[in-house]
C-alpha positions in Angstrom: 37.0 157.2 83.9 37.5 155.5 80.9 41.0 155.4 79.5 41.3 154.1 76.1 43.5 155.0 72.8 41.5 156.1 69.7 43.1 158.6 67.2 45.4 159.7 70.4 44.2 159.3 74.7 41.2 159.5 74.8 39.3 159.8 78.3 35.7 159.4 78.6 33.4 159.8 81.3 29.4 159.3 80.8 28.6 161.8 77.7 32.1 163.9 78.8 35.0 163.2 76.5 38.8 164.6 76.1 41.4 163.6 73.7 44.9 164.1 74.8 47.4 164.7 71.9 45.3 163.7 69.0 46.3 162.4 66.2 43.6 164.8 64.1 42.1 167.6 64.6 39.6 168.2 67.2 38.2 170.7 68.7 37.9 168.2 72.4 41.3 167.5 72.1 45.2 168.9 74.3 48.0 169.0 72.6 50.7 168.6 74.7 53.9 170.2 73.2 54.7 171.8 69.5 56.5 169.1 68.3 55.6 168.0 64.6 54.3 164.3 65.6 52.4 166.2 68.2 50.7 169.2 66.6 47.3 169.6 65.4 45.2 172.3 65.1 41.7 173.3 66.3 42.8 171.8 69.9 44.2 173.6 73.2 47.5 174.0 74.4 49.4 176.5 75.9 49.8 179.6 75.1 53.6 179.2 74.4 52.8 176.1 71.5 50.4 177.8 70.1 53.0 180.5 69.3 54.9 177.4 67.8 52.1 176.2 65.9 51.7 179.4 64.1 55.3 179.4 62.8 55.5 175.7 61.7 52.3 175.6 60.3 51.7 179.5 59.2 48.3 178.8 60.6 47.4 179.9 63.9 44.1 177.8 64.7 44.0 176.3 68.6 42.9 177.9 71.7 45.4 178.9 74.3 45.6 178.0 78.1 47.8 179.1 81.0 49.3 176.6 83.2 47.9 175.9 86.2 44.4 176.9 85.8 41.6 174.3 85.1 39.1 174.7 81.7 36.3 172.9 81.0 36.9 171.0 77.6 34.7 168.5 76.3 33.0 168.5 79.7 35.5 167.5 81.6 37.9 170.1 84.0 41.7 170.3 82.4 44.9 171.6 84.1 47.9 172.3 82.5 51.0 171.5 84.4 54.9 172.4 82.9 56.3 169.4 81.8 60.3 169.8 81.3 60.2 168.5 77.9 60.1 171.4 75.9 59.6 175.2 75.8 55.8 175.1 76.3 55.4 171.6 76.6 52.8 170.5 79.1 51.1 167.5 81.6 47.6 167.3 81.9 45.6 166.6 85.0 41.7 165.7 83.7 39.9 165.3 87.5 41.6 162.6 89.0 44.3 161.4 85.8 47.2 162.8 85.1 49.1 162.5 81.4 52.6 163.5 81.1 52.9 163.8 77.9 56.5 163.6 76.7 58.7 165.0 79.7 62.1 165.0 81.8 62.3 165.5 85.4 65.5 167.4 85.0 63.9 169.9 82.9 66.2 172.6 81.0 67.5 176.2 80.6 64.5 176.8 78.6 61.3 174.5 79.5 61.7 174.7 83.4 61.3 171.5 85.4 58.2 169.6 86.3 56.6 168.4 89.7 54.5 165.4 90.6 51.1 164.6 91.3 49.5 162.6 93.2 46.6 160.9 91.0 44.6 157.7 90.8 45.3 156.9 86.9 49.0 157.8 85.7 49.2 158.0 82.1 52.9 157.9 81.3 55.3 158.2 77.8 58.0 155.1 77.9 60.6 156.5 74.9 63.2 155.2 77.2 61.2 152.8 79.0 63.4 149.7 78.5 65.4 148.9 81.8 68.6 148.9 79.7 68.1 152.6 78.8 69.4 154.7 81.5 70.6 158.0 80.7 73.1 159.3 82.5 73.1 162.6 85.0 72.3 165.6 82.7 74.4 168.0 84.7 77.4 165.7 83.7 76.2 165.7 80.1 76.0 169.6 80.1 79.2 170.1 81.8 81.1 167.4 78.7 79.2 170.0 76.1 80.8 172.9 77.2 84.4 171.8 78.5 84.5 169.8 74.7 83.4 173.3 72.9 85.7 175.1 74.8 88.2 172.9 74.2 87.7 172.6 70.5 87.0 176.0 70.0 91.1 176.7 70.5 91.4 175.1 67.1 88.6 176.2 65.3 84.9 176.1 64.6 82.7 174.3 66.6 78.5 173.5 64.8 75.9 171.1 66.8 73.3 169.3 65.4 69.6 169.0 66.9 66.0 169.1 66.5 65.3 172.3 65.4 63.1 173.1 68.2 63.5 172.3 71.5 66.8 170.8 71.7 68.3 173.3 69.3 67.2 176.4 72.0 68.6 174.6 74.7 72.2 174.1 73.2 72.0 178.5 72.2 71.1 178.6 75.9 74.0 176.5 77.3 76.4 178.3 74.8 75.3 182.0 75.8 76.2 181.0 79.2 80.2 180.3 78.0 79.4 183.7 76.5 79.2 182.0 72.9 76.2 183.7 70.3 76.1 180.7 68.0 75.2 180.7 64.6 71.8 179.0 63.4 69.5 178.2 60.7 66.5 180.6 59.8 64.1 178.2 60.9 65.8 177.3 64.0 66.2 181.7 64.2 62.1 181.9 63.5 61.6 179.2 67.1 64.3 181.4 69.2 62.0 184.3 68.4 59.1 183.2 69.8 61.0 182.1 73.2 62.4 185.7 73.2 58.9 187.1 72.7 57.6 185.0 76.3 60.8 186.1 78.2 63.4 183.1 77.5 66.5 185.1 76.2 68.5 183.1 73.5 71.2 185.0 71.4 72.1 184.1 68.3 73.2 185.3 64.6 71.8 184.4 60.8 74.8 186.1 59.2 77.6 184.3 57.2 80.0 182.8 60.0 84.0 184.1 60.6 86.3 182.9 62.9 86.0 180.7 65.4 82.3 180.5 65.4 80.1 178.2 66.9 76.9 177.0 65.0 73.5 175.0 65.5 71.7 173.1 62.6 69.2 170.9 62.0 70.4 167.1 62.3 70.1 167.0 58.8 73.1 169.0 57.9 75.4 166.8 59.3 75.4 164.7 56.9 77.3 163.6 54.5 76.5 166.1 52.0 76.9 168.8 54.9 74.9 171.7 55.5 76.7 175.4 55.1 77.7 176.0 58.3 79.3 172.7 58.6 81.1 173.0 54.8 82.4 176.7 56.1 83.8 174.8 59.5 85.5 171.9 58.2 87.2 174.3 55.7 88.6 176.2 59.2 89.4 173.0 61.1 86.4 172.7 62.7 84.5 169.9 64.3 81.1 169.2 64.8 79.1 167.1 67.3 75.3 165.8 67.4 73.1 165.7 70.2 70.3 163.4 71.4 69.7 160.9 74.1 70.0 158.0 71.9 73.7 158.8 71.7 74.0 157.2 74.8 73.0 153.6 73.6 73.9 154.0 69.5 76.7 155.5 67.4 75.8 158.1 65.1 79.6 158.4 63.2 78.8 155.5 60.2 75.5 158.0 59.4 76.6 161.8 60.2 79.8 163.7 60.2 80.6 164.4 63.2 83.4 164.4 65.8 81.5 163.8 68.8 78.4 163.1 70.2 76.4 163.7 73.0 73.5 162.2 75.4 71.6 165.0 76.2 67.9 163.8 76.6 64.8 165.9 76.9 62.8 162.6 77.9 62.9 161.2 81.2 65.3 157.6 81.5 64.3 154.6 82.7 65.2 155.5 86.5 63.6 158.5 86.2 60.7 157.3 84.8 60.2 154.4 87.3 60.9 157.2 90.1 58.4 159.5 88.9 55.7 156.6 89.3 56.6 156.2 92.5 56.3 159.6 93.8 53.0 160.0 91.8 51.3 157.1 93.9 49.0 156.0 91.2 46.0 153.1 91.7 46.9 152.4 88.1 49.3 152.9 85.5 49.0 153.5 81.5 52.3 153.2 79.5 52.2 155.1 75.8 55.0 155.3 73.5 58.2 154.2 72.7 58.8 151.0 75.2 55.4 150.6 76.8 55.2 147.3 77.2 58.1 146.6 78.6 57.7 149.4 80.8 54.2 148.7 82.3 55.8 144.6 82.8 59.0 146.9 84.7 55.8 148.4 86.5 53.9 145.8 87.8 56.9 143.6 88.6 58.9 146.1 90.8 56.2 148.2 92.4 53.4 145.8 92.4 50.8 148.8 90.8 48.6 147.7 88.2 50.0 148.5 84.5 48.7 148.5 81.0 50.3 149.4 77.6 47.6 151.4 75.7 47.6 150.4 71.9 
């Protein structure tokens, strides 16, 4: 199998040809999560992205597929495997290569968590693939979230900041478990319905906040110039904090305002990452993304596997 990057992974064997995540549209290629740097239309995905596709884009154009089941596309056999990233995010197992796509090991309240598979070619994503970032245990990171918002919602309001989807559904999920319905943005309210429509309960309110409400908004309104909910909060006492795994290497309090910050990662560290290699037991290894060459280098030092950075 050939493994190559051209306008996204693409895999090519004889006259049979799959692109994973493309980077246009194309009717050979697997998108692997909903994700706005990921999205494209015409291609397959699962059934839950394609759900997400229609409300980011109004356009409903892609072709659905159920995890765990293999389809032929562009000749080739195709197997979708959860990934832990994101709600509907998926891996991809093309015959004997598997591609994680962007994914955590941990998983979450609203993506599940992945397994691994054993495979001759690993094609893996690096965001944290430096040696210096390692996240830290996301059970401790939840369990800072929610003794902090408990904490600070004994004074007054309480608003997060995250992607609007994926990480913003996971913070809903964690509050509705401290019995919190937390306030949120239409387009964050137009995700959450789709989750609810596929059996992943989120609660959560579009109204004008009272009280001592909690809230979750787009990283964008923590800025300076503050989004609503965040004006209406600071007006009660209120704090906010932003969430992302970058918090745990760089300070977000010069560019947004917020009280606190938090590492909570829905990408797999450098541990983890290294770890997941291992229990793959690849031939050969393909790095994509964020730190790939220093990851494949980490690769081929450490484990001794064979380990390429596709450009």
């Amino acid at each position: 199998m050939e493994i190559r990057y051209d306008h996204g992974i693409c895999l090519e064997n004889h006259r049979s040809k799959v692109i994973l995540d493309p980077t246009r549209q194309s009717d050979i290629g697997v998108v692997t999560h909903g994700h706005m740097d990921h999205l494209v239309k015409d291609a397959f995905m699962t059934h839950h992205t394609l759900d997400i596709l229609e409300v980011r884009t109004g356009e409903r154009r892609g072709r659905g597929l159920s995890y765990g089941f293999p389809h032929p596309v562009g000749g080739l056999n195709v197997t979708l495997y959860p990934a832990g990233h994101v709600f509907g995010s998926a891996m991809v197992m093309v015959d004997d290569v598997l591609y994680t796509g962007d994914f955590n090991p941990d998983g979450g309240m609203t993506c599940g968590r992945p397994s691994s598979y054993k495979c001759r070619d690993l094609i893996i994503e690096t965001t944290y693939g430096k040696e210096d970032y390692r996240l830290p245990p996301k059970d401790e990171v939840v369990s800072d979230i929610l003794a902090w918002t408990e904490c600070q919602l004994e004074e007054g309001p309480v608003v997060f900041g995250s992607y609007e989807f994926g990480k913003a559904q996971e913070i809903i999920s964690l509050l509705n478990s401290i019995g919190q319905e937390p306030y949120v943005t239409d387009n964050i309210a137009r995700l959450c319905a789709v989750y609810n429509r596929h059996g992943v309960p989120l609660r959560y309110d579009t109204g004008t906040p009272e009280g001592d409400f909690t809230a979750v908004v787009p990283p964008a309104d923590l800025k300076k110039t503050h989004g609503e909910f965040l004006k209406i909060a600071r007006k009660n006492k209120g704090t906010a904090a932003y969430l992302s795994g970058w918090c745990a290497f760089y300070s977000f309090f010069h560019s947004m305002d917020i009280d606190a910050q938090f590492p909570l990662s829905d990408h797999a560290g450098f541990d983890e990452l290294m770890d997941y290699v291992k229990r793959c037991q690849p031939e050969r290894v393909f790095t994509v993304h964020g730190s790939a060459r220093e990851f494949a280098c980490a690769v081929r030092k450490e484990l001794g596997i064979e380990a390429t950075a596709l450009k």
